[in-house]
C-alpha positions in Angstrom: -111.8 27.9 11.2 -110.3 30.2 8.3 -109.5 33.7 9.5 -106.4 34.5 7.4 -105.6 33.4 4.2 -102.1 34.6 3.1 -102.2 34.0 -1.3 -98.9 33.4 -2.8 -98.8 35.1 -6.7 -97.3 35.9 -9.6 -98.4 37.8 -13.1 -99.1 34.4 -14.9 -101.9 32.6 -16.0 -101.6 30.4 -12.4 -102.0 33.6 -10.9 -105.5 34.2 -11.6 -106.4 30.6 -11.2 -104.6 30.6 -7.3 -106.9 34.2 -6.8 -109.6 33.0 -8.2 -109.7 29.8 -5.6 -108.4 31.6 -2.6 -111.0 34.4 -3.3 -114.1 31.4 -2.7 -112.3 30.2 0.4 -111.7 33.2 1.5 -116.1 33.9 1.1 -116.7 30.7 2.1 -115.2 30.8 5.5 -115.5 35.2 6.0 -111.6 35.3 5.9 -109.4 37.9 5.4 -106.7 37.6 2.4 -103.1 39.4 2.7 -101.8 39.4 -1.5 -98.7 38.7 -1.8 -96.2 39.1 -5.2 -92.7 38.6 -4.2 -90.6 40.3 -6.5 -87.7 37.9 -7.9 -85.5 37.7 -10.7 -86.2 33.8 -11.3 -90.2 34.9 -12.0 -91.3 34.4 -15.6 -91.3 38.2 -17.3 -88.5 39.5 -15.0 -85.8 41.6 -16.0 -82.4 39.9 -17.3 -79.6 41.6 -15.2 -76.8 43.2 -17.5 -73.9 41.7 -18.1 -70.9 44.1 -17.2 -67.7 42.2 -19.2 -67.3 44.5 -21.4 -66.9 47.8 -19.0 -63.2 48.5 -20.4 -63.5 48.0 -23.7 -66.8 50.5 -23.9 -66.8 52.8 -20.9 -70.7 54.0 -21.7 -72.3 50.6 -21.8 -72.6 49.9 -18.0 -74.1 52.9 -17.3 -76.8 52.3 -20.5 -77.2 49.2 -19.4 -78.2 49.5 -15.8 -80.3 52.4 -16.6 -82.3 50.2 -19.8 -82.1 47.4 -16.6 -82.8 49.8 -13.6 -86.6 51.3 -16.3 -87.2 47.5 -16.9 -87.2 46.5 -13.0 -89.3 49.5 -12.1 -92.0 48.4 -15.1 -92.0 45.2 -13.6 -92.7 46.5 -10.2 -95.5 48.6 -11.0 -96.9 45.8 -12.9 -97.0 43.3 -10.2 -98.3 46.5 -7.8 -101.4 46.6 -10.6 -102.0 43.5 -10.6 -102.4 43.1 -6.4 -104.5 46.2 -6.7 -106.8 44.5 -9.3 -107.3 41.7 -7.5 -107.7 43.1 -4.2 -110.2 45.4 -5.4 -112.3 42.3 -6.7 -111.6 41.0 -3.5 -113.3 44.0 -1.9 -116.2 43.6 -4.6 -117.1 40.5 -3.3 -117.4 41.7 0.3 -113.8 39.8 1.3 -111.1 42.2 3.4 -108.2 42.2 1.3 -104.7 43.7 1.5 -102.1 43.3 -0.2 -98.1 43.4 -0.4 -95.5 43.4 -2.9 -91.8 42.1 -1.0 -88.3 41.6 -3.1 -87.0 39.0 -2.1 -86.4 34.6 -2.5 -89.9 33.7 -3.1 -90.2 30.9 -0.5 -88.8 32.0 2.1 -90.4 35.2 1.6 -94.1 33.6 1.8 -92.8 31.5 4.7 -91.6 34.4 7.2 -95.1 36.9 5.9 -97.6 33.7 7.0 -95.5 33.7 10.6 -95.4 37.7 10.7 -99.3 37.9 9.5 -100.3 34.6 11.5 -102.0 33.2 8.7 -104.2 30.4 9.1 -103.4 29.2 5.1 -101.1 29.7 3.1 -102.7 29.5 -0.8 -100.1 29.2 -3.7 -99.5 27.6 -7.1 -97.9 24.6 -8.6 -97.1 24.9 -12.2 -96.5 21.2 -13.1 -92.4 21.0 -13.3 -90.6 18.0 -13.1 -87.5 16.5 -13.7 -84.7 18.8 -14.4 -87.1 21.9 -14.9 -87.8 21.3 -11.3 -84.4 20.2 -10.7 -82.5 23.3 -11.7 -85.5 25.7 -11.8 -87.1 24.4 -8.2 -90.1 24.3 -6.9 -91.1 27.2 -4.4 -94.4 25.3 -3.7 -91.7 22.6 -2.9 -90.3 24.8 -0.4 -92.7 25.8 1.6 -94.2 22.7 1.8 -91.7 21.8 3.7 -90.9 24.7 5.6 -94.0 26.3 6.4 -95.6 26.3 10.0 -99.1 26.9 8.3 -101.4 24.7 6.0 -100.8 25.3 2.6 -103.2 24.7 -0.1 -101.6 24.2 -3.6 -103.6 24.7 -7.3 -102.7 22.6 -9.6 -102.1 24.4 -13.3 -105.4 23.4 -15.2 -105.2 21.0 -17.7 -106.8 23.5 -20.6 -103.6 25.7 -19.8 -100.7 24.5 -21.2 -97.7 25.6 -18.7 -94.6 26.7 -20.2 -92.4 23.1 -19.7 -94.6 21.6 -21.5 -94.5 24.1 -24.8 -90.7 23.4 -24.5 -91.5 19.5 -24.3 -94.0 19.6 -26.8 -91.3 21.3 -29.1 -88.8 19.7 -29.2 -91.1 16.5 -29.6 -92.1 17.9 -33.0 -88.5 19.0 -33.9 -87.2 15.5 -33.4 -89.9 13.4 -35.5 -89.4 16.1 -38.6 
C-alpha cells in the first residue's frame, strides 16, 4: 500500500498533468504527497547565466549583469515557490496531506536522494516525449531516475492534445524545408 508519494515538477504544461495524476493516487490510496520543484538551470523558463568576456573592456557590465541575472533567478524562485503552494493547497482541498519543497540542485539526483530521505513509497514524475539527440544532449531526468531510484516510479506521458516543445521545433523546420 501507498503511504508516500514523492511528485517530481516543474512550471510547464507536464506539470499540471503529473499533479493532476499523483493528486488521484494520492486520494485513491489516503497517501501523503511531498512537492517537489528542483530548481535547475537546464529547466525550460530558467535564467540564462551572464556571460563575463567582456569584464575588461567595460568594467560596469559584470556587475549589471549579475544583478539583471541575480532579480531573474529570484523571480524564478518565487515562481516555482507559487506554484507548489497552489498545488498543495488543492492538495489540501481535496482532503490529501500535502507538503511541499523547492531544492537547487541536478534534478535527478535531487528527486532520487528526497524519495530515500522522505521514504517514499512512489516516486511520480514526467516524461516529455524527447528523443534522439534532444534526449541525447538535453537528457532525460525520467531517464535517470529510472535507473537510479530505490522506489517505484510512475511516469506521465505528455498528452497527445499538448504539443511538447521538440516537436514545435520538428514541426518547424518540417515546414521550412518543403517552402
Amino acid at each position: 500500500m501507498l503511504k508516500k508519494i514523492l511528485v517530481a515538477l516543474d512550471r510547464s504544461e507536464m506539470g499540471q498533468e503529473v499533479f493532476t495524476q499523483a493528486l488521484s493516487l494520492a486520494q485513491v490510496m489516503s497517501a501523503e504527497l511531498l512537492l517537489l520543484h528542483v530548481l535547475s538551470p537546464e529547466e525550460d523558463g530558467s535564467p540564462y547565466i551572464p556571460m563575463l568576456s567582456n569584464v575588461d573592456y567595460y568594467p560596469g557590465l559584470s556587475g549589471q549583469s549579475l544583478d539583471l541575472y541575480q532579480k531573474q533567478w529570484d523571480s524564478f524562485k518565487d515562481e516555482g515557490v507559487r506554484m507548489l503552494q497552489s498545488f498543495c493547497a488543492q492538495a489540501n482541498l481535496a482532503d490529501v496531506k500535502a507538503e511541499f519543497s523547492q531544492i537547487l540542485g541536478n534534478p535527478g539526483n535531487t528527486i532520487c536522494k528526497l524519495a530515500t530521505q522522505w521514504n517514499a513509497d512512489l516516486i511520480v514524475m514526467g516524461h516529455r516525449g524527447r528523443s534522439g539527440l534532444a534526449e541525447f544532449f538535453l537528457g532525460s531526468v525520467s531517464n535517470y531516475v529510472l535507473h537510479h531510484a530505490n522506489y517505484s516510479v510512475y511516469i506521465v506521458h505528455y498528452p497527445r492534445n499538448l504539443t511538447s516543445p521538440e516537436k514545435t521545433v520538428e514541426k518547424a523546420a518540417e515546414n521550412a524545408s518543403v517552402s
